[in-house]
N, C-alpha and C positions, 0 to 999 in steps of 0.2 A: 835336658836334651843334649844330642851332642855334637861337637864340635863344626861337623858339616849341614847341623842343621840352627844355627845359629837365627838364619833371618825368619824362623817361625816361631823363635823363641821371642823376637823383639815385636812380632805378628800382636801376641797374645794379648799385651796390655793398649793396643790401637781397639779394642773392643768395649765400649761399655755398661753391653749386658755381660752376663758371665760367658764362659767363653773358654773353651776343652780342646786339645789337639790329641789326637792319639792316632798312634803308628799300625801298618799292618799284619803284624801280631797281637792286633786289639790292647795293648798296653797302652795306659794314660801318660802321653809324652808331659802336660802340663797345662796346668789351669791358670784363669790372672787371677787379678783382686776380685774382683766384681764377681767370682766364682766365690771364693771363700766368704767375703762379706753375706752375699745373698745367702748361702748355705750354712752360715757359722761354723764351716771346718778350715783347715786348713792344708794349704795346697800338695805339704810331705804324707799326708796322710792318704792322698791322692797319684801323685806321681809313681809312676810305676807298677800300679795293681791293674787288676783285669776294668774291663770297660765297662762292663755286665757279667748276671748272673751266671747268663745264659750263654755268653758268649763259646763259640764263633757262630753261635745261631740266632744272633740279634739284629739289628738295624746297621750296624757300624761294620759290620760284615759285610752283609747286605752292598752296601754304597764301595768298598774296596773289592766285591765280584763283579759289579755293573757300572761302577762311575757315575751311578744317577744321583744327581742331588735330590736330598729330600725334605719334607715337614711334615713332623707329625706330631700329634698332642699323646701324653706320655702321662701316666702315673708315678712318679718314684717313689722313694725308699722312705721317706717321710707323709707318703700320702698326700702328695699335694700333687696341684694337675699343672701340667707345664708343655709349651710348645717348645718343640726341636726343632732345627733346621742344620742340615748339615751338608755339606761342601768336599768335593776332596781338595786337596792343595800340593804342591809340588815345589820341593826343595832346592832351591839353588844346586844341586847335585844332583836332581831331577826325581830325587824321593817322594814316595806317595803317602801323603799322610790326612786323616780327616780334621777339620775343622767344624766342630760343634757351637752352634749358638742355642741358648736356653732364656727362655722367656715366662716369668711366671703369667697364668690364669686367673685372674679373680675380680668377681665384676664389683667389688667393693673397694678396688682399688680405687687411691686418688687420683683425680684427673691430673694434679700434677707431680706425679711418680713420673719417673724416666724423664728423656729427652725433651724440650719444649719448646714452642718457636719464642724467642723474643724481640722485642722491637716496644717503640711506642712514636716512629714518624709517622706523620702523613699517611707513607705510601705504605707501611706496614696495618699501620690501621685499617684502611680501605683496604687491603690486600684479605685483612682477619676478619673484615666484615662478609664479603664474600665467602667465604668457609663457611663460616656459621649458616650464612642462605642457603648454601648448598648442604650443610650437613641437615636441616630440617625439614629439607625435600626429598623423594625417594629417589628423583632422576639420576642418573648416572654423570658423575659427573670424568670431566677433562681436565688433568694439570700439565699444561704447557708453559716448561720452564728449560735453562739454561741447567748443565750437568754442578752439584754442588750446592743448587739452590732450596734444597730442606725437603723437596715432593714429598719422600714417604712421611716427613713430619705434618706435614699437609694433610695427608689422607690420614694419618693416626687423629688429629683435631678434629675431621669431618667426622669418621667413626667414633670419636668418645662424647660427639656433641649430639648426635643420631640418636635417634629412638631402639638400636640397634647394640648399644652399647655395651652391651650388660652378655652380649656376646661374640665371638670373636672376628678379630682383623686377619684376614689369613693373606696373608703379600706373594706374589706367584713374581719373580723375577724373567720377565721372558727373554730375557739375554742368555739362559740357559734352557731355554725350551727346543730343544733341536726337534728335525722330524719325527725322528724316534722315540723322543720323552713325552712329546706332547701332549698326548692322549693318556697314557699310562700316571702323569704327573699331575693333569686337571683333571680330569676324570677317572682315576685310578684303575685296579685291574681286578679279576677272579682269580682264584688260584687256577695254576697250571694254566693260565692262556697263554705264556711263552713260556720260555725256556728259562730258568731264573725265577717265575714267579711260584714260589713253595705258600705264600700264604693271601688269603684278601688282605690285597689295599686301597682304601678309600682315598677318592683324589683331591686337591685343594678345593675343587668346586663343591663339594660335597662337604667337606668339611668347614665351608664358609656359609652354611647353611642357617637361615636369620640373622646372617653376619652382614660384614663387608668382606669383599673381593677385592684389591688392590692388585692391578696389574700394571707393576715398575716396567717402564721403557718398553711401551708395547707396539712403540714403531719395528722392533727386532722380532715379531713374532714372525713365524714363516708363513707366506704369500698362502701354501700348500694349505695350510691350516687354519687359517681365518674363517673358511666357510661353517665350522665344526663351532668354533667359539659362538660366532654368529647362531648358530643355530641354538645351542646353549643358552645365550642370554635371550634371546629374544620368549624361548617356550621357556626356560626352569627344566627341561628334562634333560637328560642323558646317560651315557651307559657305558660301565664300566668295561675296560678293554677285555674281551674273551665273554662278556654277558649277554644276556638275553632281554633284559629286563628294566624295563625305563625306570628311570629314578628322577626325583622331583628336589628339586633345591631351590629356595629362596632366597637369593643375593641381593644387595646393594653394589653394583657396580663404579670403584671411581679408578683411572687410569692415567699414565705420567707419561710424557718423553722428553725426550731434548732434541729431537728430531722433527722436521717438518711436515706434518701428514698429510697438509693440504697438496703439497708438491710430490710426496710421494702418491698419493692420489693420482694425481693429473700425470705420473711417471710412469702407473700401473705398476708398483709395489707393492700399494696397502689399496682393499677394498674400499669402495665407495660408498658401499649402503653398511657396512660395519662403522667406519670413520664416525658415519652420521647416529647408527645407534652408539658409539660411546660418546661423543661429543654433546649430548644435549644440556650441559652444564659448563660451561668453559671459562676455565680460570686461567688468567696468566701470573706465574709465580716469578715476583719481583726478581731481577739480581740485587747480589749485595750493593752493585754499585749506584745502586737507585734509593737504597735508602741507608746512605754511608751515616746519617744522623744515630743510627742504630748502632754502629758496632761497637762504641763505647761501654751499652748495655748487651751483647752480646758479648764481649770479650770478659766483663765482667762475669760474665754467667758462666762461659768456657770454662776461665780460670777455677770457677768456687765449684765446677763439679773433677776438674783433673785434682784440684785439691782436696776433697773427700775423697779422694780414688785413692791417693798416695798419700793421704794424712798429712797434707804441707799447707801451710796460707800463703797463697801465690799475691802477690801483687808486680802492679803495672805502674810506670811513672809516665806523669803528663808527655814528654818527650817522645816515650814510646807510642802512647794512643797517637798523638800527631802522624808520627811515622805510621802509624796502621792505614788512618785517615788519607793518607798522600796517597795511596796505594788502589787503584781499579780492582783488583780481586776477581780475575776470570773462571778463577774455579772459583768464588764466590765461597758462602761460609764456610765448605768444605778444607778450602784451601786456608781461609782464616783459622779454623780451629788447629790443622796440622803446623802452621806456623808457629801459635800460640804455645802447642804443645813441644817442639822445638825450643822457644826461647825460655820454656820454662830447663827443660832440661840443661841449656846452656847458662842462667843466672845464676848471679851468686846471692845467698841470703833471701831467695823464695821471690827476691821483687826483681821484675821485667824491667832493663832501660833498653835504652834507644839503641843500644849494639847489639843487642842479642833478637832482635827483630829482622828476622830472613824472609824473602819472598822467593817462592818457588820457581823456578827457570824450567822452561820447556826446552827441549832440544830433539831433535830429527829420530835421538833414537830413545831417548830416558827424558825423564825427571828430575832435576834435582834442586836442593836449596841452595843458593847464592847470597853470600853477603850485600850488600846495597850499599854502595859507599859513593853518594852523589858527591859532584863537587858543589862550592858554594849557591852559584849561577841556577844551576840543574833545581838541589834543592827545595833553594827558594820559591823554584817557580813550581814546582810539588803542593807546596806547603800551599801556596796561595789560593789554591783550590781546596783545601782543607775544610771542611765547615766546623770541624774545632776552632782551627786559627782564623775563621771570617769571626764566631765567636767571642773570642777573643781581641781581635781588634776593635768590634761594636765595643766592648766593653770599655775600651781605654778614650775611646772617642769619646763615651760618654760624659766620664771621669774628667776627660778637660773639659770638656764642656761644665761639668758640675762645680771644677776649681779653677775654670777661667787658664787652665792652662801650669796651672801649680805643680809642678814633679816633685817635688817635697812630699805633697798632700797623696796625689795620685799616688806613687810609691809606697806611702806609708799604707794607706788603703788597698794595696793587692797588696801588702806583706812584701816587696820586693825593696830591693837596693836601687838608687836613681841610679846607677851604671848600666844595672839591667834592663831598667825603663828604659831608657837614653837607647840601649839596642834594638828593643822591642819597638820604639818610635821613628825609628830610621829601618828597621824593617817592613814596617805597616804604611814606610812614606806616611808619616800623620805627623800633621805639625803642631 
C-alpha cells in the first residue's frame, strides 16, 4: 500500500479471520496472515490484481457506489462456501477503501476452531453455565454486558451449542443500520426497487433462516425502525424492499448492548413491548474485572494464538502477569488482548516482562497507550489487590508455618534466594 495509507496497512493484521482491503479501482491493496494460512496462498500473489472476475460488476463495487455495508455467503474459486462481510474504511487522508472479512462455512467444523471464551473462575463458570441454558432453549435470548466483554463470543457459544448449529450465525451490527439501510440490509431488496439495486438481494433475516440472528448493540437501532423488527420476530414473515410477497424465516433470536434498555425504555428511545420480546433470556456478561482469576489463562491463550499468527512463542514473566492482575481493565478483554499484542511487539526474545506491559489511557479526544511507571507506595498498593500476589503470599504463610519459620527451608522450596525471600516477607508484612 502506499505511503499515505499506512494506518490500514497496520489495520490488516488487528484481524484474525482473514482479512482483504482493496481500493476503489477494485485492486487488492493487501491481505494478512490469517488470509494466506487459511487459503494456502500467498499474499504477492494477491496484492495488486483485480478483486473479482467480474469486476466492476461485483459486490466490492457495489459497497464503493452506495457505502452500504454488507454480508453475504459466497462460493469461491476453490468451491468452498464462505460468508463475506464488508465495510468501507477511510484513510487518514480521507481515502475510501473496502475492508473484507471472510469466514469459512462448514457445519463439521470444530467447536473449538476460531476465537473462544476462556476462563475456569467461579464467575466464569456460572457465567458458561448460563449460555449453555440458553443455548438449549429456543427463547431469545439478552446479553447485557460492558463494551470489550466477548457478547458476540457469547452468542457464537449459544449458536454452536444450539440445535441450530449446523447452520449459520449471521451477526447484523446495528451500529450501522441507518434509516436507510435498514430494511434493504435485514430484509433485503428486489431488483430495480431503488435506484442502485441492478440485482435481488436477500437480507440478513433471511439468510439466518434455521439459524441464529445476532444483533450486536441493538440499543443503536433506530426508534423509527423498531416496530418493522418487531413485527418480524414476532410472525417469521417479511418482505423484501420493492416486493410483494411475504416470505417466512425461522430464526433464533439472541441480542447484545452495553447500553441501558431498561432506561432507555422509561426515556422513550427503545420500545417497550420489543425490549420484552428480545429479553426473555437475560444474561449478564461478566467484566474482566470480576473474574481477574482468569486472565492468567486468557493471556495465556491471547499469546498462543498471536503466536500462531506470526510463527513466534511468545511468553509472559510472573512480574508481568502481576502487573496485568493490578490493572481494572475497563475495556475489559478487548483492551487486555490490544495490550498484550503491544508488549508482544515491544519484547525482546518472544518473552513479556514487566516493562513492556502498557495500559491504554483515554483522553477527551483519542486513545492511547501509556507507560505505567508507579512509584514504590502507588505500586504496592496495586499489587495488594492482586489475586496472584494474595496467592502468593497464602503460599509462604504456609511455608512458615510448615518450617516453623525457617528461610533456609522456605527459600530453598520456592527455588528463591533468602534475599528475595527477606523482600517478599517484608512486603507481604508476614512475619
Amino acid at each position: 500500500m502506499s505511503e499515505n495509507s499506512i494506518s490500514l496497512t497496520s489495520l490488516l493484521e488487528t484481524h484474525e479471520q482473514p482479512f482483504m482491503v482493496i481500493d476503489n479501482s477494485l485492486k487488492v491493496m493487501g491481505v494478512n496472515k490469517a488470509w494466506e494460512q487459511s487459503f494456502a496462498v500467498s499474499r504477492d500473489d494477491y496484492v495488486g490484481r483485480r478483486c473479482c472476475e467480474n469486476a466492476p460488476n461485483c459486490r466490492h463495487q457495489e459497497l464503493f457506489k452506495k457505502l452500504e455495508p454488507y454480508e453475504a455467503s459466497i462460493i469461491n474459486e476453490q468451491h468452498k462456501k464462505l460468508t463475506v462481510r464488508g465495510v468501507p474504511l477511510l484513510d487518514k487522508d480521507g481515502t475510501l477503501y473496502l475492508g473484507e472479512t471472510v469466514k469459512h462455512i462448514s457445519i463439521t467444523q470444530s467447536m473449538s476452531d476460531g476465537p473462544r471464551m476462556v476462563g475456569s473462575s467461579p464467575t466464569f463458570l456460572d457465567y458458561q453455565k448460563k449460555l449453555l441454558h440458553a443455548a438449549q432453549s429456543q427463547v431469545p435470548v439478552f446479553l447485557a454486558g460492558e463494551t470489550g466483554t466477548g457478547k458476540e463470543l457469547a452468542a457464537d457459544f449459544i449458536h454452536k451449542n444450539s440445535d441450530r448449529a449446523e447452520y449459520e450465525l449471521v451477526i447484523v451490527d446495528c451500529t450501522v443500520l441507518s434509516e436507510d439501510l435498514f430494511e434493504s440490509e435485514l430484509f433485503g431488496h428486489e431488483k430495480g426497487s431503488f435506484t442502485g439495486a441492478g440485482a435481488v438481494k436477500k437480507g440478513l433475516f433471511e439468510m439466518a433462516d434455521k439459524g441464529t440472528l445476532f444483533l450486536d448493540e441493538i440499543g443503536e437501532l433506530p426508534l423509527s425502525q423498531q416496530p418493522k423488527l418487531l413485527r418480524a420476530l414476532e410472525t417469521g414473515q417479511f418482505r423484501r424492499v420493492g416486493g410483494t410477497k411475504a416470505l417466512l424465516s425461522d430464526v433464533r433470536v439472541v441480542c447484545a448492548t452495553h447500553r441501558n434498555l431498561g432506561q432507555m425504555v422509561k426515556d422513550g428511545l427503545f420500545r417497550e413491548d420489543l425490549f420484552y420480546r428480545l429479553s426473555v433470556f437475560p444474561i449478564q456478561v461478566p467484566a474482566l474485572r470480576q473474574r481477574m482469576k482468569d486472565i492468567p489463562e486468557i493471556a495465556d491463550y491471547l499469546l498462543n494464538n498471536l503466536g500462531k499468527r506470526e510463527g513466534k512463542d511468545f511468553s509472559i514473566e510472573k512480574t508481568a502477569l502481576i502487573k496485568l492482575l493490578g490493572h481494572q481493565w475497563p475495556g475489559n478483554i478487548r483492551e487486555l488482548k490490544n495490550s498484550l499484542q503491544l508488549a508482544a511487539s515491544l519484547c525482546t526474545n518472544n518473552c513479556i516482562t514487566e516493562a513492556d506491559i502498557n495500559y491504554m489511557q483515554q483522553t477527551e479526544n483519542n486513545v492511547l497507550y501509556h507507560p505505567t511507571h508507579e512509584d514504590g507506595a502507588d505500586k504496592n498498593k496495586v499489587l495488594q489487590g492482586s489475586p496472584l500476589v494474595q496467592m502468593e503470599s497464602e503460599v509462604i504463610q504456609r511455608l512458615i508455618e510448615k518450617y516453623q519459620g525457617n528461610r533456609k527451608l522456605i527459600a530453598a522450596e520456592m527455588d528463591i534466594s533468602e534475599r528475595t525471600l527477606y523482600r517478599k516477607l517484608k512486603r507481604f508484612n508476614l512475619n
